[in-house]
C-alpha positions in Angstrom: 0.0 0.0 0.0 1.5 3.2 -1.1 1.1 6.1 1.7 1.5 9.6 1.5 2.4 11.5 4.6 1.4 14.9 4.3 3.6 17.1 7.2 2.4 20.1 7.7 4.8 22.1 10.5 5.2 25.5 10.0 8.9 24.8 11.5 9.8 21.1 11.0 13.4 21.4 11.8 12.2 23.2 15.2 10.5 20.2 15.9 11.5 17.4 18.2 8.5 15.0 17.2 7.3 15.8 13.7 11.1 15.9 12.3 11.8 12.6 14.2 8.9 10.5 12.7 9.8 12.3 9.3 13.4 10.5 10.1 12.1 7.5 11.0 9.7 7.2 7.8 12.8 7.9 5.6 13.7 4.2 6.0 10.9 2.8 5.3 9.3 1.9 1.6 6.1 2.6 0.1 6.0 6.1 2.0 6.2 9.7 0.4 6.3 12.3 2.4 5.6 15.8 1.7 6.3 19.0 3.5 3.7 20.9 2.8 5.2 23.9 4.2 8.8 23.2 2.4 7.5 23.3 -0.9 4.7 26.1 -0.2 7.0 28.6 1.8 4.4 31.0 -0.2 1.4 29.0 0.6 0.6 29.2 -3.7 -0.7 25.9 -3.8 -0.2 23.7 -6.9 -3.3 22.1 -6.9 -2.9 19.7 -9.8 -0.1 18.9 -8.6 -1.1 17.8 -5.6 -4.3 15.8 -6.9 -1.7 13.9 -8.8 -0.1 12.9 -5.3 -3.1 11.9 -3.7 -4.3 9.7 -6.9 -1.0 7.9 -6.9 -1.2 6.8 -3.2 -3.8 4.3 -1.5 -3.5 6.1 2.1 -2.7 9.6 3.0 -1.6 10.6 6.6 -1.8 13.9 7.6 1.1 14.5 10.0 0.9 17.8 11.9 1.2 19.5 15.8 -2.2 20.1 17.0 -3.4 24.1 16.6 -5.7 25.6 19.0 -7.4 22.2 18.6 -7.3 22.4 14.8 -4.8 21.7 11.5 -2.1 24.4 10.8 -3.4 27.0 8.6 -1.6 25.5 5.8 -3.6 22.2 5.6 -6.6 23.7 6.0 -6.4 26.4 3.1 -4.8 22.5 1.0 -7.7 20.7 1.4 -9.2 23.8 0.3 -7.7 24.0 -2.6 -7.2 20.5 -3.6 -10.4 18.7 -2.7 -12.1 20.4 -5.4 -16.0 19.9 -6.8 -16.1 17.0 -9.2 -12.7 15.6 -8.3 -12.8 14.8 -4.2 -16.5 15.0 -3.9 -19.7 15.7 -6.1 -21.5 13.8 -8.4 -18.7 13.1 -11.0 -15.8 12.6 -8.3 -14.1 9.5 -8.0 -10.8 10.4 -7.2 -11.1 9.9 -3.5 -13.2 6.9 -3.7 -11.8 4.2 -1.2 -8.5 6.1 -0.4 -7.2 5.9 3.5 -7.1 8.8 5.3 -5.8 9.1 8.5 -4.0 11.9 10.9 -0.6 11.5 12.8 -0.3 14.4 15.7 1.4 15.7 18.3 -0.3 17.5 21.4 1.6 19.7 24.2 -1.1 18.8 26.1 -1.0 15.2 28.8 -3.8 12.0 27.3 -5.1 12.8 30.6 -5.7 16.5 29.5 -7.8 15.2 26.3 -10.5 13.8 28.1 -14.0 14.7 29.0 -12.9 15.2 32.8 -9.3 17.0 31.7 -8.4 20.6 31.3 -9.4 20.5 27.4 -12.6 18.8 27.9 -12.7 16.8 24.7 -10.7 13.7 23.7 -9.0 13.8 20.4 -11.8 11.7 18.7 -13.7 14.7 19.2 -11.1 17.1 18.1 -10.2 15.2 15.0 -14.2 14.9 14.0 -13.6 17.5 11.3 -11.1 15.7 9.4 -13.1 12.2 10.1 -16.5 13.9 8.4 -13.8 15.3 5.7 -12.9 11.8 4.9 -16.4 10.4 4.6 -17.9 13.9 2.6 -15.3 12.8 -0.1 -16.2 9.3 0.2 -12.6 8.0 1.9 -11.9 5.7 4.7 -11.3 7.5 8.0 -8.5 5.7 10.1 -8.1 5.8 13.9 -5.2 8.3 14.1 -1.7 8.2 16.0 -0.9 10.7 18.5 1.7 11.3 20.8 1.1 13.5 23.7 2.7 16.0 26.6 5.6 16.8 23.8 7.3 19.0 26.0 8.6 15.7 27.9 11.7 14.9 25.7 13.9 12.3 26.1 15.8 10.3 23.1 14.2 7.1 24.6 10.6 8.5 24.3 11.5 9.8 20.5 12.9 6.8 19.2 10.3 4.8 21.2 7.5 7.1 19.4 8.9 7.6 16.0 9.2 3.1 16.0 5.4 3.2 17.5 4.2 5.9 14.5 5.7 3.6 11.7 4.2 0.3 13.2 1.1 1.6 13.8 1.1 2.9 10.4 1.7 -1.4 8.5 -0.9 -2.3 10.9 -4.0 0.2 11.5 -7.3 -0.8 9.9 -10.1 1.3 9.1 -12.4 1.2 12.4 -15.8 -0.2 11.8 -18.7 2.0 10.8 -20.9 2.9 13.9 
């Protein structure tokens, strides 16, 4: 299954957990990943360019830090401009039809902070909810996503241990069944 990982860190080399799983994916095959903010430093989107991504990969991840419990401005103006009328949804679309989609992120906050009873109030089910009903309006498979949490606690152990946890759960996550 080919997989496109779609990073979208407005500082990826800043980054302790993003640029780690971006290491660790490096080494692995079937994987293409694509900085969004690398090759859009001017946010000018190449839309067909980047349908012609998504066509030639079965799953797409999108990799990013949580942002005031939202995507980084960046994804949010790509799937704006690349999930277009009559190619991701609409009633001659059919270039979306089937694909994986699925979300790797990183949270400052503890698990125990993304919970009903926490200091965010809502788990990252709920959060993600907007990509999930994304995936099913253009008729994809929503995945369960990967997170890793309290990213300020850094260790080499915990990165490694993270970045090894990312990539397996990547070979072995299944769509979750339809409620």
């Amino acid at each position: 299954m080919k997989t496109l990982i779609i990073v979208t860190h407005p500082n990826l080399e800043a980054s302790n957990w993003n640029k780690a799983w971006v290491e660790e994916l490096k080494k692995q095959s079937d994987i293409t990943i694509h900085d969004l903010y690398k090759e859009y430093p001017d946010e000018r989107i190449d839309v067909q360019r980047e349908q012609r991504l998504v066509e030639a990969h079965d799953r797409i991840i999108f990799q990013y830090p949580l942002y005031w419990y939202s995507t980084p401005p960046l994804l949010k103006k790509w799937f704006d401009a690349v999930l277009l009328y009559n190619w991701a949804y609409g009633p001659e679309a059919d270039k979306t039809t089937g694909k994986q989609i699925g979300v790797a992120i990183s949270t400052y906050g503890t698990a125990e902070s993304y919970q009903p009873t926490g200091s965010n109030r809502y788990t990252l089910d709920q959060i993600l909810a907007p990509v999930q009903a994304l995936a099913r309006f253009i008729s994809a498979v929503y995945l369960p996503h990967f997170a890793v949490n309290d990213t300020s606690d850094v260790t080499p152990e915990r990165l490694a241990q993270s970045s090894k946890d990312y990539v397996r759960h990547l070979m072995t996550v299944q769509p979750a069944a339809e409620a």
